[in-house]
C-alpha positions in Angstrom: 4.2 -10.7 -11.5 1.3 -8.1 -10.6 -1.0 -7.8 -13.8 -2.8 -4.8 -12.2 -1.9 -1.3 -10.8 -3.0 -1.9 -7.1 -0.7 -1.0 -4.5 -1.7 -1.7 -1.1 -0.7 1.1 1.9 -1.0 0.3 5.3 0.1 2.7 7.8 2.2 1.5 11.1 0.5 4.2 13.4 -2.9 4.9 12.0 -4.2 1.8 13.7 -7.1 0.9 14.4 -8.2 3.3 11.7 -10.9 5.2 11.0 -14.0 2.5 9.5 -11.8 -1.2 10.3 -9.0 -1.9 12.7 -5.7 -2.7 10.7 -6.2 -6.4 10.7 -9.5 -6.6 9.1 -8.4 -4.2 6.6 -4.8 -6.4 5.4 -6.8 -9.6 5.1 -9.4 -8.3 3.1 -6.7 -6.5 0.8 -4.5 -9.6 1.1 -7.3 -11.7 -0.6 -7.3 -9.8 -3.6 -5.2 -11.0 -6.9 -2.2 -9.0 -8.3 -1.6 -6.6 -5.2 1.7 -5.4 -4.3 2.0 -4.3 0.2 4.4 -2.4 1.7 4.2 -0.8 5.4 5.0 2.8 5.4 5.3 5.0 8.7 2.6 8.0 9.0 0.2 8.8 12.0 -2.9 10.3 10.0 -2.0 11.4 6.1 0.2 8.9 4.4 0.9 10.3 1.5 2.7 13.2 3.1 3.9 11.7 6.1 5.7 8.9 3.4 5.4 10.8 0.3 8.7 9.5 -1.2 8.3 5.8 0.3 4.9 5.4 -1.8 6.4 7.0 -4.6 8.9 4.6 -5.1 6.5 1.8 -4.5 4.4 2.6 -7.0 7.3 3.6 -9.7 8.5 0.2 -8.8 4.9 -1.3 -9.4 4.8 0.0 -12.8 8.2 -0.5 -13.8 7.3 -4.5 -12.9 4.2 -4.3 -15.1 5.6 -2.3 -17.9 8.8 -3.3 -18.6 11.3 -1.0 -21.2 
């Protein structure tokens, strides 16, 4: 169970990004406690190329950590 509000987005096409390439940027993330990934599709702003899809992620994420 996630004990933190941390949700991890890492885009399909916005690889090799802008300061680390996509690799280097999940293993670092990965090596943190309490995270929660999902892969949403977007070529430059994620949050309005996959507005609903992180939505839901992170409604999910709190409904995990916050139950009732």
């Amino acid at each position: 169970m996630c004990s933190s509000l941390s949700c991890t987005l890492h885009p399909e096409g916005a690889d090799p990004g802008v300061i680390h390439s996509k690799q280097r940027v999940v293993d670092i993330v990965r090596s943190w406690p309490d995270q929660t990934e999902i892969a949403v599709p977007g070529t430059h702003f994620l949050q309005e190329d996959s507005a609903d899809e992180i939505g839901t992620a992170i409604a999910s994420f709190v409904r995990k950590i916050r139950p009732g």
